[in-house]
NUTOR-620060 format. One record per residue: residue in one letter; x, y, z of N, C-alpha, C in turn; residue number from 0. Coordinates in Angstrom, 3 decimals, always signed. Layout:
N
r rest A&n.X X&n.Y Y&n.Z Z&ca.X X&ca.Y Y&ca.Z Z&c.X X&c.Y Y&c.Z Z&nr NUM
...
//
This chain:
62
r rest X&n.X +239.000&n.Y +35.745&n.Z +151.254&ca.X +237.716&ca.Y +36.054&ca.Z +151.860&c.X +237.647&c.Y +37.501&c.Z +152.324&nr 0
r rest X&n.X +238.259&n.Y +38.443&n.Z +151.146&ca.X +238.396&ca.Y +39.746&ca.Z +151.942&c.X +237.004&c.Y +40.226&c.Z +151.467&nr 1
r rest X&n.X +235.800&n.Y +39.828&n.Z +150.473&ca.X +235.220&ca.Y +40.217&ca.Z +150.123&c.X +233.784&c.Y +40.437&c.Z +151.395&nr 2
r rest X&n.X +232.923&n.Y +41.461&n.Z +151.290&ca.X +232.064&ca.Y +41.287&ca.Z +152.428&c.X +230.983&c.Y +40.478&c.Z +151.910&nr 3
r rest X&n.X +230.768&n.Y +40.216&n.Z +150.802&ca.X +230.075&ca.Y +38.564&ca.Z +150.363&c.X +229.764&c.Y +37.677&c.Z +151.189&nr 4
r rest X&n.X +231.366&n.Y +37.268&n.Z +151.120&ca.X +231.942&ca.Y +36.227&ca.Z +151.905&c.X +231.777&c.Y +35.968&c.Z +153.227&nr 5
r rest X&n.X +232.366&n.Y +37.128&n.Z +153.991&ca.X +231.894&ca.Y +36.908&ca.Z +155.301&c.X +230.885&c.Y +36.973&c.Z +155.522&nr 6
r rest X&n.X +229.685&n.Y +37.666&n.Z +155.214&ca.X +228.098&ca.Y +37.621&ca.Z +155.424&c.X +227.818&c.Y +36.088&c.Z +155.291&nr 7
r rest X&n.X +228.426&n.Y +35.407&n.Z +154.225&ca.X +227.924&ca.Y +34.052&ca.Z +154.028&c.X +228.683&c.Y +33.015&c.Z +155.325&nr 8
r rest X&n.X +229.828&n.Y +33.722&n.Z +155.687&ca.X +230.160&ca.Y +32.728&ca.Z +156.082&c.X +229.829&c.Y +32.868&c.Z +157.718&nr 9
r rest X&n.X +229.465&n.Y +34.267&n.Z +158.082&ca.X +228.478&ca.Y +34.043&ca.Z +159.907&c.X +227.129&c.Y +33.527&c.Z +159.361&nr 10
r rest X&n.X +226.419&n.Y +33.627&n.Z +157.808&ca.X +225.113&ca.Y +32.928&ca.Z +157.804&c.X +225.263&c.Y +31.378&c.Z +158.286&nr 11
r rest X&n.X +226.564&n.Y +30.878&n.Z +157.559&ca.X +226.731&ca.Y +29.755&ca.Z +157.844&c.X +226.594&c.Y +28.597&c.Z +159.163&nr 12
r rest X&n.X +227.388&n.Y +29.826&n.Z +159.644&ca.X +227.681&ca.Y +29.101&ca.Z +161.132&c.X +226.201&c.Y +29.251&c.Z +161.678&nr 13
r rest X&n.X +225.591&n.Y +30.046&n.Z +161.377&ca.X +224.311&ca.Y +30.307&ca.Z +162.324&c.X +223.730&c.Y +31.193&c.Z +163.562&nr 14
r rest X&n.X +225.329&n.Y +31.252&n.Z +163.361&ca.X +225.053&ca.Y +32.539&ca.Z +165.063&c.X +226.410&c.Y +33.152&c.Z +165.279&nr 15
r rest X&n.X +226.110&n.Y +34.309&n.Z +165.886&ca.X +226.866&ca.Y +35.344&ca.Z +165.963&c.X +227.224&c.Y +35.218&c.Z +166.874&nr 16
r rest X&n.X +229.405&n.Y +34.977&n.Z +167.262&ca.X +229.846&ca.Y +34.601&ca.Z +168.398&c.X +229.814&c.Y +35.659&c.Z +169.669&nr 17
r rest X&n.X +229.527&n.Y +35.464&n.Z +170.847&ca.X +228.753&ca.Y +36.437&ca.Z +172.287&c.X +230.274&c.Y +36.507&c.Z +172.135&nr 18
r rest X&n.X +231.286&n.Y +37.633&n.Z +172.382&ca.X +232.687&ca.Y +37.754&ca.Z +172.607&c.X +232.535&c.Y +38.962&c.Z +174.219&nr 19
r rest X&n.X +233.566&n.Y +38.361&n.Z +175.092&ca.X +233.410&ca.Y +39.426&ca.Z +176.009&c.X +233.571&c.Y +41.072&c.Z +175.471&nr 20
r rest X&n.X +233.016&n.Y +41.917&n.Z +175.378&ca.X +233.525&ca.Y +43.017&ca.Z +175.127&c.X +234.271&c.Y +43.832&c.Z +176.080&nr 21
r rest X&n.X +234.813&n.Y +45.215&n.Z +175.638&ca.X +235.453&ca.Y +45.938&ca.Z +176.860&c.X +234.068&c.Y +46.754&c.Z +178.309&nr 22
r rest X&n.X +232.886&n.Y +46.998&n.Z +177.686&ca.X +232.128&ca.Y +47.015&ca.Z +177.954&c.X +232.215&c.Y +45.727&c.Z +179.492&nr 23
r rest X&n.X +232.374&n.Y +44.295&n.Z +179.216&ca.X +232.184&ca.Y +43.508&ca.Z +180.360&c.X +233.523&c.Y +43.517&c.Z +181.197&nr 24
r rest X&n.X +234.685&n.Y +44.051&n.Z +180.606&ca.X +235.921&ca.Y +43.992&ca.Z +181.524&c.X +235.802&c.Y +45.682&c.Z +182.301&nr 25
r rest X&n.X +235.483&n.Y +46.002&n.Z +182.045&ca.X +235.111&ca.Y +47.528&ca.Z +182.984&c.X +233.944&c.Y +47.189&c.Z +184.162&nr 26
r rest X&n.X +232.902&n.Y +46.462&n.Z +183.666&ca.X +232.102&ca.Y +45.238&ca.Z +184.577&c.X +232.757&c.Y +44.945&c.Z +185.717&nr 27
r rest X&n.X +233.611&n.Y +43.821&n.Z +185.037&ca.X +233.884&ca.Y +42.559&ca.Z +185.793&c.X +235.294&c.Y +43.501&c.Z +186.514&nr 28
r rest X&n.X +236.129&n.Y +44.132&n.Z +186.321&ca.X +236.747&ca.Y +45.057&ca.Z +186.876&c.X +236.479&c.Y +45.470&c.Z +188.032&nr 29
r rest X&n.X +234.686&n.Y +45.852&n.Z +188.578&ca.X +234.311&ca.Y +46.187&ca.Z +189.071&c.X +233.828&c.Y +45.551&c.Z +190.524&nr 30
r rest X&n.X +233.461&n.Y +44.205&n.Z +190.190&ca.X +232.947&ca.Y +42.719&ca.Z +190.967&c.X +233.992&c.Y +42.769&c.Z +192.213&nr 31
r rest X&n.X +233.272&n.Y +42.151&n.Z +193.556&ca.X +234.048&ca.Y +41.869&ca.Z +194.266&c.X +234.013&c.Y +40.048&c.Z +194.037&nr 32
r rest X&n.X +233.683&n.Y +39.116&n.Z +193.597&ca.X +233.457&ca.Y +38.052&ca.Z +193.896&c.X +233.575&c.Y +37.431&c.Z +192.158&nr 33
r rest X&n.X +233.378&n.Y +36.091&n.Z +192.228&ca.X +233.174&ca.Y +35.445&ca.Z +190.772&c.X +231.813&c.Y +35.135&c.Z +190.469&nr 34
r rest X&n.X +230.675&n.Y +35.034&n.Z +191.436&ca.X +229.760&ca.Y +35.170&ca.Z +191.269&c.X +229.210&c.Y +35.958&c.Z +190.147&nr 35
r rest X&n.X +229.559&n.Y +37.015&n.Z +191.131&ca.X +229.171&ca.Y +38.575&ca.Z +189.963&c.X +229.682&c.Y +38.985&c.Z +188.566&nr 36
r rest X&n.X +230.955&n.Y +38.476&n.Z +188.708&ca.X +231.235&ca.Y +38.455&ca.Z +187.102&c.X +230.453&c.Y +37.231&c.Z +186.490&nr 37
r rest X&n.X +230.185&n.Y +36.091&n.Z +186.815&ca.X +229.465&ca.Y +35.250&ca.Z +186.131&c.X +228.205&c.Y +35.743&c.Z +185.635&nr 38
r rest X&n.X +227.526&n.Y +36.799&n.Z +186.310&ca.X +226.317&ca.Y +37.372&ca.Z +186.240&c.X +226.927&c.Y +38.732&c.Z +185.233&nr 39
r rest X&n.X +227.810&n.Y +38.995&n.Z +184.993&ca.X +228.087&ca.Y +40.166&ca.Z +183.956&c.X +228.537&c.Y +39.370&c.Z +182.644&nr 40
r rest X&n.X +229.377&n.Y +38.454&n.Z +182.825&ca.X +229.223&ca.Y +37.593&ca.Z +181.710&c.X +228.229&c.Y +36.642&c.Z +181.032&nr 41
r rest X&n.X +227.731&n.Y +36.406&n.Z +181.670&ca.X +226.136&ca.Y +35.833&ca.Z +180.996&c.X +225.828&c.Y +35.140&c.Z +179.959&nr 42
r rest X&n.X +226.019&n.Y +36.386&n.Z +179.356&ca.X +225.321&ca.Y +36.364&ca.Z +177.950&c.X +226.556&c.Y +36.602&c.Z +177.185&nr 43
r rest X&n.X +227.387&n.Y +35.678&n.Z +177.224&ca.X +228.787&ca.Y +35.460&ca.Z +176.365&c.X +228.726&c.Y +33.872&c.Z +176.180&nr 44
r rest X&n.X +229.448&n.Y +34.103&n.Z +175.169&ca.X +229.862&ca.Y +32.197&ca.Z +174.873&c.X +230.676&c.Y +31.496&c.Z +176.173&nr 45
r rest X&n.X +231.794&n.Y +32.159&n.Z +176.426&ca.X +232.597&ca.Y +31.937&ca.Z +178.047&c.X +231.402&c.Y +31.678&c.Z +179.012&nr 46
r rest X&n.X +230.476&n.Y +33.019&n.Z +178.940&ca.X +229.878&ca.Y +33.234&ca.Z +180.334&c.X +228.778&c.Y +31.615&c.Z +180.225&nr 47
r rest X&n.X +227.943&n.Y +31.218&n.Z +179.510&ca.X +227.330&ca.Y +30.187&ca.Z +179.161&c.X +228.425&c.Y +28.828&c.Z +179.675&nr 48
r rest X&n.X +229.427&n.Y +28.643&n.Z +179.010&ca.X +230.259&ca.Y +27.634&ca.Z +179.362&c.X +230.810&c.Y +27.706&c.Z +181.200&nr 49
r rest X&n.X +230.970&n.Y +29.001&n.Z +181.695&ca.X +231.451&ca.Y +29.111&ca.Z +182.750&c.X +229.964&c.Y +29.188&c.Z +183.658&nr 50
r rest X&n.X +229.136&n.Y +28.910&n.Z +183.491&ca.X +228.011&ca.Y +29.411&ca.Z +184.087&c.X +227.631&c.Y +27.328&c.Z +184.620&nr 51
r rest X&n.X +227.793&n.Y +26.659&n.Z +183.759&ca.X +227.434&ca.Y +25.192&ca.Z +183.498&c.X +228.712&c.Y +24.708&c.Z +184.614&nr 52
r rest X&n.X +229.396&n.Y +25.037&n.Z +184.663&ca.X +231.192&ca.Y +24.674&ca.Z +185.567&c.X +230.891&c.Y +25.311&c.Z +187.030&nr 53
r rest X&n.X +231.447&n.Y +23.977&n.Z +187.577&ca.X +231.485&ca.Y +24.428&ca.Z +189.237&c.X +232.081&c.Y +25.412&c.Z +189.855&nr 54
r rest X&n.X +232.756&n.Y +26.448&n.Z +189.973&ca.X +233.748&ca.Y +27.080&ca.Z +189.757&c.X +233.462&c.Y +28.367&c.Z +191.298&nr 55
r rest X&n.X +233.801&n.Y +27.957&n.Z +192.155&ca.X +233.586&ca.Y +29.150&ca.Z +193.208&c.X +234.861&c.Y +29.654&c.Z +193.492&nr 56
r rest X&n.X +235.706&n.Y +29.411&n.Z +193.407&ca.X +237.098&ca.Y +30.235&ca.Z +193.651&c.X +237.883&c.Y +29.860&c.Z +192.896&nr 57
r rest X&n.X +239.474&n.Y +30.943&n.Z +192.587&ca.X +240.237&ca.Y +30.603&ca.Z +191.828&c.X +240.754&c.Y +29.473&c.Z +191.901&nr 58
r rest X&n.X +240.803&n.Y +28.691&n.Z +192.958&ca.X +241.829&ca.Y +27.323&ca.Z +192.985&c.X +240.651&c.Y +26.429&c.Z +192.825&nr 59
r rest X&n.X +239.461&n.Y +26.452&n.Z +192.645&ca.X +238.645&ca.Y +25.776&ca.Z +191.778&c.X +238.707&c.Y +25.349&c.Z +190.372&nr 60
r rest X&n.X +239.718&n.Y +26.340&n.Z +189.798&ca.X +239.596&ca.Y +26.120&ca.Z +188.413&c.X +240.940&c.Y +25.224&c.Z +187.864&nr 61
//
């Protein structure tokens, strides 16, 4: 599947283009004093969606 054919067909496939944290959100979330706020910088990630739905207020929450 080294061909770029291939992969074009194969993110058509799936349907959607995976939200990946970028370095862009760890310079962010780097930044946060709380988990709140990174939840709000992650967002709009596949994580941030899944972690957004989860109860999660402190580390020994998780």
């Amino acid at each position: 599947m080294t061909n770029a054919k291939y992969a074009f067909m194969s993110a058509y496939l799936k349907g959607a283009e995976a939200k990946i944290v970028t370095s862009e959100h760890i310079d962010r979330v780097s930044k946060t004093p709380n988990i709140q706020d990174v939840l709000e910088v992650i967002k709009d990630t596949d994580i941030g969606r899944y972690l957004e739905e989860a109860v999660i207020k402190t580390f020994d929450d998780s």
